[in-house]
C-alpha positions in Angstrom: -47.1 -25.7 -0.9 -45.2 -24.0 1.6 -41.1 -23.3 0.5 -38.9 -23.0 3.4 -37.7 -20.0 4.6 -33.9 -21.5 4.0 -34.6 -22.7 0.5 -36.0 -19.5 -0.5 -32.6 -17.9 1.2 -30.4 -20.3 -1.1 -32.2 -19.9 -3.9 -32.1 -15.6 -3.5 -28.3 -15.8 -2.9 -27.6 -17.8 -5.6 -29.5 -15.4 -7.9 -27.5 -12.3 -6.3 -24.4 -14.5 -6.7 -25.3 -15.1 -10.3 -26.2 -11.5 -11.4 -23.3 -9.9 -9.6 -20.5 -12.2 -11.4 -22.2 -12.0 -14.7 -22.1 -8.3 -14.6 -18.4 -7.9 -13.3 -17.0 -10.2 -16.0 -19.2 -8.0 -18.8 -17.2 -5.0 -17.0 -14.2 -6.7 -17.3 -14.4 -7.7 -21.3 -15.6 -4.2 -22.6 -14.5 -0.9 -21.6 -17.4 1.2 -21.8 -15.3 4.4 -22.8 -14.6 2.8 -25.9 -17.8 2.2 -26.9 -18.3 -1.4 -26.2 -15.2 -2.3 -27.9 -13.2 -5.4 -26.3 -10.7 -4.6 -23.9 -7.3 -5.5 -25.7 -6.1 -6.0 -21.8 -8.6 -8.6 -21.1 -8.1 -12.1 -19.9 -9.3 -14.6 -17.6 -7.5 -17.8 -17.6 -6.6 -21.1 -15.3 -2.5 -21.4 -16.2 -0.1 -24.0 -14.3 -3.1 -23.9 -11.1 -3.4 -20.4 -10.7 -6.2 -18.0 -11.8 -5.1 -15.1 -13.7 -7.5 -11.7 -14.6 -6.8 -8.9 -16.6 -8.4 -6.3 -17.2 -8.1 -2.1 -18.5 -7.6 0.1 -15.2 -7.8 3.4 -14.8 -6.3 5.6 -17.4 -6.6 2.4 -19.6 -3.5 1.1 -17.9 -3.6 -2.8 -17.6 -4.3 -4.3 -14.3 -3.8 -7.8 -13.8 -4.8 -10.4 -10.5 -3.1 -13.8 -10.0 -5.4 -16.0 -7.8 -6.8 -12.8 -6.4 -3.8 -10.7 -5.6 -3.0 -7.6 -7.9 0.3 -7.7 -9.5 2.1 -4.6 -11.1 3.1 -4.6 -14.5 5.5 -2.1 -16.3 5.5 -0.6 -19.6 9.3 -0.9 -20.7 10.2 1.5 -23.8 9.9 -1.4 -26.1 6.3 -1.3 -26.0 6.7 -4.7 -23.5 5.8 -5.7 -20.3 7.6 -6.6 -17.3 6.7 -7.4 -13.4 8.7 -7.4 -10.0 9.1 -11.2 -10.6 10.7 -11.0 -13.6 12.5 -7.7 -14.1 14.8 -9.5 -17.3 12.3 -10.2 -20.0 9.9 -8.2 -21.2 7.3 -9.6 -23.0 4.8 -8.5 -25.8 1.2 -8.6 -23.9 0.0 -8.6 -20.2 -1.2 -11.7 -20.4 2.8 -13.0 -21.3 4.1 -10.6 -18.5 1.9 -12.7 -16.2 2.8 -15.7 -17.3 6.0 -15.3 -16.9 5.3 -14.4 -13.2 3.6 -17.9 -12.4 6.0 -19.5 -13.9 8.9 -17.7 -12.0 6.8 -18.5 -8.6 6.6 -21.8 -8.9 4.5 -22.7 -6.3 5.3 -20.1 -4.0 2.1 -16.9 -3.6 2.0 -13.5 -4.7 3.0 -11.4 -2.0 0.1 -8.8 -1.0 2.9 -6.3 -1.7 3.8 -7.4 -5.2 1.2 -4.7 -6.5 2.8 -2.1 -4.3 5.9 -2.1 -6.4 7.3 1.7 -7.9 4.5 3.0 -5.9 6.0 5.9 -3.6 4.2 6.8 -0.5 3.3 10.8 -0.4 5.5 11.5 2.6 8.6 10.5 1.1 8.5 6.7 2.7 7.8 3.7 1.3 4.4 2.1 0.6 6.1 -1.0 3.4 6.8 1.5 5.7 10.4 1.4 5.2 12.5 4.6 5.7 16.2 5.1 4.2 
């Protein structure tokens, strides 16, 4: 029996497809640094309709995607978490802190620039271009 050259495509990309997410999501849920430990960032969760990831980034910093888009989160001095959409209450976890973002969206999208937040552009401007 002769399999057709477009069956044996779809069946090769789904494999591909299949290996590829099954390794990122291992990636995501252990830090290899630590030596296989969990990542205490980690998360991967549907809330209110939105997709939110989290995961260790560099340095061990946490690093955390809502439907795709990176948003920053900042350590506040009492060990808490806070984001550009809600500079008022820190919470305990990264997972919280992003939370607390979806719910002060509504059903509005992360700007692209939301994980550009603090970040300083070497020549002195902004990272939107913007120049005081």
């Amino acid at each position: 029996m002769i399999v057709p050259r477009r069956v044996a495509l779809r069946s090769l990309f789904a494999l591909a497809v299949t290996a590829f997410t099954g390794g990122a999501l291992g990636r995501i849920a252990i830090r290899p640094e630590s030596g296989g430990t969990r990542d205490p960032h980690a998360f991967d969760e549907m809330y209110r309709g939105r997709r939110l990831l989290g995961f260790s980034g560099p340095g061990g910093e946490p690093t955390a995607l809502v439907d795709g888009r990176p948003l920053h989160l900042m350590r506040c001095a009492d060990g808490g978490y806070v984001t550009p959409i809600d500079h008022y209450e820190s919470c305990p976890t990264p997972l919280a802190a992003t939370r607390a973002a979806v719910d002060e969206l509504g059903t509005a999208r992360l700007s692209p620039l939301a994980a550009a937040h603090g970040v300083t552009d070497p020549t002195g401007g902004s990272p939107r271009g913007v120049h005081a």
